[in-house]
TORDRENVO-468900 format. One line per 5 residues: number of its first residue (from 1); their letters; for each residue x, y, z of C-alpha. Coordinates in Angstrom, 1 decimal, decimal comma. Last residue first. Layout:
N
NUM) A) X/Y/Z; ... .
***
This chain:
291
291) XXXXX) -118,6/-160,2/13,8; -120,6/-158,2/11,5; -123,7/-157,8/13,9; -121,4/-156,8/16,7; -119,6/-154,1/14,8 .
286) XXXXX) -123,1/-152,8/13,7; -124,4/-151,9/17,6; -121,0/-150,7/18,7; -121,7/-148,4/15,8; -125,1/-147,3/16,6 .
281) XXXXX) -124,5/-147,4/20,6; -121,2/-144,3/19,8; -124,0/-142,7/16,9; -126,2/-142,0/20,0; -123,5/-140,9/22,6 .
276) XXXXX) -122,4/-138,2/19,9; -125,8/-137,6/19,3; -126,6/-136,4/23,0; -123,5/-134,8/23,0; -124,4/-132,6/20,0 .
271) XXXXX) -128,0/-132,2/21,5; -126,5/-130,8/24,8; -124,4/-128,2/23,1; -127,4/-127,0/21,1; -129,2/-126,7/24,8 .
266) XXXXX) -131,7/-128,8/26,1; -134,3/-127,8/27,6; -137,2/-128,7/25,4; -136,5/-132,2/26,4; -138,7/-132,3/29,1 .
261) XXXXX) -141,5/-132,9/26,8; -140,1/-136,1/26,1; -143,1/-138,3/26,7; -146,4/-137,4/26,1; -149,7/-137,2/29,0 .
256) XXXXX) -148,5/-136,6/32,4; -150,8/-138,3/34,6; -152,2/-140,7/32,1; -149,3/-141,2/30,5; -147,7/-142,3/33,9 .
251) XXXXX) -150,5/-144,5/34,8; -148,0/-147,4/36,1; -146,9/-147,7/33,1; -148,7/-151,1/31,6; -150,6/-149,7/29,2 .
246) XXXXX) -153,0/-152,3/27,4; -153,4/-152,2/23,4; -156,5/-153,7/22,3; -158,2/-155,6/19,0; -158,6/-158,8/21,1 .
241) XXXXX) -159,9/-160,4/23,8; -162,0/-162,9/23,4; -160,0/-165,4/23,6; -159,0/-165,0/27,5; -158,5/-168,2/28,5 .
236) XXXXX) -155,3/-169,8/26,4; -151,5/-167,8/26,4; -150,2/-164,9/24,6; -152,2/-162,4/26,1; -151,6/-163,7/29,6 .
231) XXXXX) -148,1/-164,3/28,9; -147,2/-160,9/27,3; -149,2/-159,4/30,3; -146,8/-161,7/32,9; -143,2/-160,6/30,8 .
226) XXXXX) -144,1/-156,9/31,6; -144,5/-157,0/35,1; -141,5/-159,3/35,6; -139,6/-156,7/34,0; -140,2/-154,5/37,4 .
221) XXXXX) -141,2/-151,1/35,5; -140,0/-147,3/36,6; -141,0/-145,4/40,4; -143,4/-143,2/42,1; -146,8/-144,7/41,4 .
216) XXXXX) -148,1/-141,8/40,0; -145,3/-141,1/37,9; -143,1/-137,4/38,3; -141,1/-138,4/41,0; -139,7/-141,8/38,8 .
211) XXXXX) -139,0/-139,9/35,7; -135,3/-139,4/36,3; -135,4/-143,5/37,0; -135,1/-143,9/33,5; -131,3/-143,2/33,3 .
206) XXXXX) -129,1/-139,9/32,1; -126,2/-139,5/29,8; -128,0/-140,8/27,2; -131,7/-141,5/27,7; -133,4/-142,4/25,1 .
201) XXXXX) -130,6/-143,8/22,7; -128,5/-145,3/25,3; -131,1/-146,2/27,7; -133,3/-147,8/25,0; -130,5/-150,2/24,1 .
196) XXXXX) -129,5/-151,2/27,9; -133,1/-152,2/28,9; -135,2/-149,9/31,2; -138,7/-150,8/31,9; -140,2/-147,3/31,4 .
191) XXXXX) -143,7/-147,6/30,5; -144,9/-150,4/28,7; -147,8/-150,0/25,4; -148,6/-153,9/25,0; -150,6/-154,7/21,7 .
186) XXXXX) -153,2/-157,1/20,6; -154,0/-159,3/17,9; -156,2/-162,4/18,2; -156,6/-164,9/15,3; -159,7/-167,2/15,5 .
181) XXXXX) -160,6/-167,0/12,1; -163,4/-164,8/12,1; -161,2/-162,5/14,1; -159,2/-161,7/11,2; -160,6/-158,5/9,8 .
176) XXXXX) -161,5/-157,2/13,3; -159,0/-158,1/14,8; -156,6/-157,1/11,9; -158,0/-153,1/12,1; -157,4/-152,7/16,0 .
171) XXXXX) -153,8/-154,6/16,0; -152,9/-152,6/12,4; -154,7/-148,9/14,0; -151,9/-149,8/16,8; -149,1/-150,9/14,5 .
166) XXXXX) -149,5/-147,3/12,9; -149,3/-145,6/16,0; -146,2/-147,5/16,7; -144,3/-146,1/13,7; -145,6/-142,4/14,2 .
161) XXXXX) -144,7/-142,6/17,5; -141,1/-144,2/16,2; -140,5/-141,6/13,6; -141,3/-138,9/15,8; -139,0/-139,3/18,7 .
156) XXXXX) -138,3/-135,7/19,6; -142,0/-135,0/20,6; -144,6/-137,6/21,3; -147,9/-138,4/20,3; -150,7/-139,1/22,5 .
151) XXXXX) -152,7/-142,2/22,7; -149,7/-143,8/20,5; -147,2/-142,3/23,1; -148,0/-144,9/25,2; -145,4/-147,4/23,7 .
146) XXXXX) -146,1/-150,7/21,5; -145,0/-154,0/22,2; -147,0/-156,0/19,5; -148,9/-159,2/20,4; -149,8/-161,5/17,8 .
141) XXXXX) -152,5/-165,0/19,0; -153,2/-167,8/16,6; -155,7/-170,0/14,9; -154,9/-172,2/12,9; -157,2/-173,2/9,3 .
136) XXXXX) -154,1/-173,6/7,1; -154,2/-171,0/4,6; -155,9/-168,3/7,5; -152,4/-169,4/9,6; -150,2/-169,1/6,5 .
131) XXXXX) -151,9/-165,7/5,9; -151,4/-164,4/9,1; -147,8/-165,5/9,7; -146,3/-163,1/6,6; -148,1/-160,8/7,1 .
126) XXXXX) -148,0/-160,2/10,9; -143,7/-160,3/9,7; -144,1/-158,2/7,0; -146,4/-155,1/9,3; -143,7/-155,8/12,0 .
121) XXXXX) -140,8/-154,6/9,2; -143,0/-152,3/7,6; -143,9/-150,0/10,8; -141,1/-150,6/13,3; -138,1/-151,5/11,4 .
116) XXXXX) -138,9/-149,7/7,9; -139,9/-146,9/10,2; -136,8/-146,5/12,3; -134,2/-146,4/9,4; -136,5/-144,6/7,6 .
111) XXXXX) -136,7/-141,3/9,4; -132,5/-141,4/10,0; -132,5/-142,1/6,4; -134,7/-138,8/5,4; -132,3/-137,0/7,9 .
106) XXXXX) -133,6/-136,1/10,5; -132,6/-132,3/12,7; -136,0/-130,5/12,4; -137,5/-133,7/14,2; -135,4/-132,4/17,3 .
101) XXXXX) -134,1/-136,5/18,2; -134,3/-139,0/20,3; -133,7/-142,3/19,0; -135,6/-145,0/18,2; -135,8/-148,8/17,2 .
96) XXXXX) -137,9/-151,6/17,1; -138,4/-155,7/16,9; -141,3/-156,6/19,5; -143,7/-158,1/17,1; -144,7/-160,8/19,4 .
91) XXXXX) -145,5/-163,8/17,3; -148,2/-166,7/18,4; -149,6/-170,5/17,4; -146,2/-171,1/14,6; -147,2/-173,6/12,5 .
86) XXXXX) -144,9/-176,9/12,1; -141,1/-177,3/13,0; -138,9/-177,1/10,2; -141,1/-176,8/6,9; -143,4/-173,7/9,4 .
81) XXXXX) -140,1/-172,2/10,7; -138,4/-171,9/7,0; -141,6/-170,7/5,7; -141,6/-167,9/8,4; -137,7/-167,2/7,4 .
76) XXXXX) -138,8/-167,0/3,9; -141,4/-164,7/4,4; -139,5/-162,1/6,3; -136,8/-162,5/3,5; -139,2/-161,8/1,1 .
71) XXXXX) -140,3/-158,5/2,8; -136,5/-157,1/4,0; -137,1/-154,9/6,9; -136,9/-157,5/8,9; -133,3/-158,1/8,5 .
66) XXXXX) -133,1/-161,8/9,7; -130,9/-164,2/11,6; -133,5/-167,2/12,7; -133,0/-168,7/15,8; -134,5/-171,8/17,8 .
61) XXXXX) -135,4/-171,8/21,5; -136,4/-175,0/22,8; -136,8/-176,3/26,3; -134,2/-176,2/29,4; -134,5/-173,5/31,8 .
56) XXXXX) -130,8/-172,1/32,3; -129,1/-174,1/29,6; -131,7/-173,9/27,2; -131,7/-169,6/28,0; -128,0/-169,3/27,5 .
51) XXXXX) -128,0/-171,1/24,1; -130,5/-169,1/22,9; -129,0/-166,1/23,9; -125,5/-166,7/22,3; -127,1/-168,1/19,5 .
46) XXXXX) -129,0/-164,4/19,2; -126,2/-162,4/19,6; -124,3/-164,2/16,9; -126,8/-164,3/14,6; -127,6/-160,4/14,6 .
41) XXXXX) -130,2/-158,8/12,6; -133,0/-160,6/14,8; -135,4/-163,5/15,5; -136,4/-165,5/18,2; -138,1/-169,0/18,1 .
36) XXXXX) -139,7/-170,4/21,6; -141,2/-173,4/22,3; -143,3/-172,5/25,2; -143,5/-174,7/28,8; -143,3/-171,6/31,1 .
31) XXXXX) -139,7/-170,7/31,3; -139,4/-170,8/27,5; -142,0/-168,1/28,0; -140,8/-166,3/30,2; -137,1/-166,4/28,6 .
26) XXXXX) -138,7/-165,2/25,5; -140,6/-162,0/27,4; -136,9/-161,0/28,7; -135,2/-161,5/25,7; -138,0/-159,8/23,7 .
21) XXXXX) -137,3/-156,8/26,3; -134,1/-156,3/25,8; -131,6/-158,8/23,7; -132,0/-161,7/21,2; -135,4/-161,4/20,5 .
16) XXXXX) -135,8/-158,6/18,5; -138,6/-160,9/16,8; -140,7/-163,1/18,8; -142,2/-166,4/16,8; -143,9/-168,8/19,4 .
11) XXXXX) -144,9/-172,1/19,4; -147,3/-173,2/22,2; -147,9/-176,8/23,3; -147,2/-176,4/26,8; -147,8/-172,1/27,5 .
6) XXXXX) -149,7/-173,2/30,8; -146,6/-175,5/32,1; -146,3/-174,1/35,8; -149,4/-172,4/36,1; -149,1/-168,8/36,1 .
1) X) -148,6/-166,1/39,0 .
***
């Protein structure tokens, strides 16, 4: 679909990744001439990944092992990238989590530990990049993977709509403010494209695919889908657009508005299992990042 070599010359910052969908969007790019620099919680995971995708397509993937929820430690790890290899030209906020949940049921931490991800955590990073490009006179392109249920809420994962709907007033509000210099933000809302993290906490017990008779095109995302947005967004031609988050869900939201409405029929019995799985991905999760 792309040129071989169209992202030559970019640098790009993607946070979350190591695994999922910001592996999948980093190997794209690397694919397509990008230098690419991912960031995440775990270092192990994301050497690992690095060194996988050098091997497979050659290029330059460097990693930065970051908690960023932590503001000054967001900012250090940008510095670190701009004294190391020079201005980033793009960042794909695609660091999250989520659970489901009845929002009766969270915990003040359980709220937070999504939301300092999500909404202050991709808030630092945009930060962070922004005013070292305005400083320097670059321009420069953010995308932030969003979901659909910013157009229209969603029960039992309320943190993370509320989260997400915040980053999508932050991609319409920054293109405005920073358009004058050249910096483009906008946001990709994807359907199901099923990644082992979001299946264990979205879907436990069950698989994406359970939704596949009720969208209009009758079945979940191909990744490849996904990773050729994030590379027309990300790459030159179209700089004019900005300020917009594109649904790529093959008009499920359209057709059947929020998510997760099927969830009000579960039982007590199923929530407690549902949790059980939950807090089982959690802690394989945190024994990885402190191996």
């Amino acid at each position: 679909m792309f040129k071989e070599g169209i992202l030559k010359g970019k640098r790009i910052l993607i946070t979350g990744g190591g695994t999922g969908l910001g592996k999948e969007i980093a190997t794209r790019y690397l694919q397509l001439g990008a230098e690419v620099w991912i960031a995440g919680r775990r270092g192990a995971v994301l050497e690992e990944t690095a060194q996988g995708l050098m091997k497979a397509h050659g290029g330059k993937v460097g990693t930065h092992a970051v908690d960023i929820r932590d503001a000054q430690a967001v900012d250090a790890m940008v510095q670190h990238i701009w004294d190391s290899a020079g201005p980033l030209t793009g960042l794909v906020n695609n660091a999250a989590g989520n659970f489901i949940s009845p929002t009766k049921d969270l915990t003040p931490n359980g709220f937070n530990a999504i939301a300092n991800i999500v909404f202050h955590g991709s808030f630092y990073v945009t930060h962070a990049v922004g005013k070292r490009w305005i400083a320097g006179g670059h321009k420069g392109s953010v995308i932030s993977i969003l979901v659909t249920w910013v157009h229209t809420g969603s029960p039992y994962v309320v943190p993370s709509a509320m989260s997400k709907a915040g980053l999508h007033i932050m991609t319409k509000s920054l293109a405005v403010e920073w358009g004058k210099y050249g910096i483009r933000l906008n946001a990709i809302a994807p359907g199901p494209f099923p990644t082992e993290g979001a299946s264990k906490r979205l879907r436990p017990g069950g698989s994406f695919e359970d939704s596949n008779d009720i969208n209009p095109m009758r079945r979940i995302g191909q990744m490849p889908e996904l990773q050729n947005l994030a590379t027309f967004l990300m790459a030159d031609g179209c700089e004019w657009l900005t300020g917009e988050t594109i649904a790529v869900d093959g008009a499920g939201y359209l057709a059947n508005g929020a998510g997760f409405t099927g969830l009000d029929k579960l039982t007590d019995a199923d929530w407690e299992q549902a949790r059980a799985m939950i807090k089982a991905q959690n802690d394989k999760d945190r024994a990885g990042r402190s191996a």
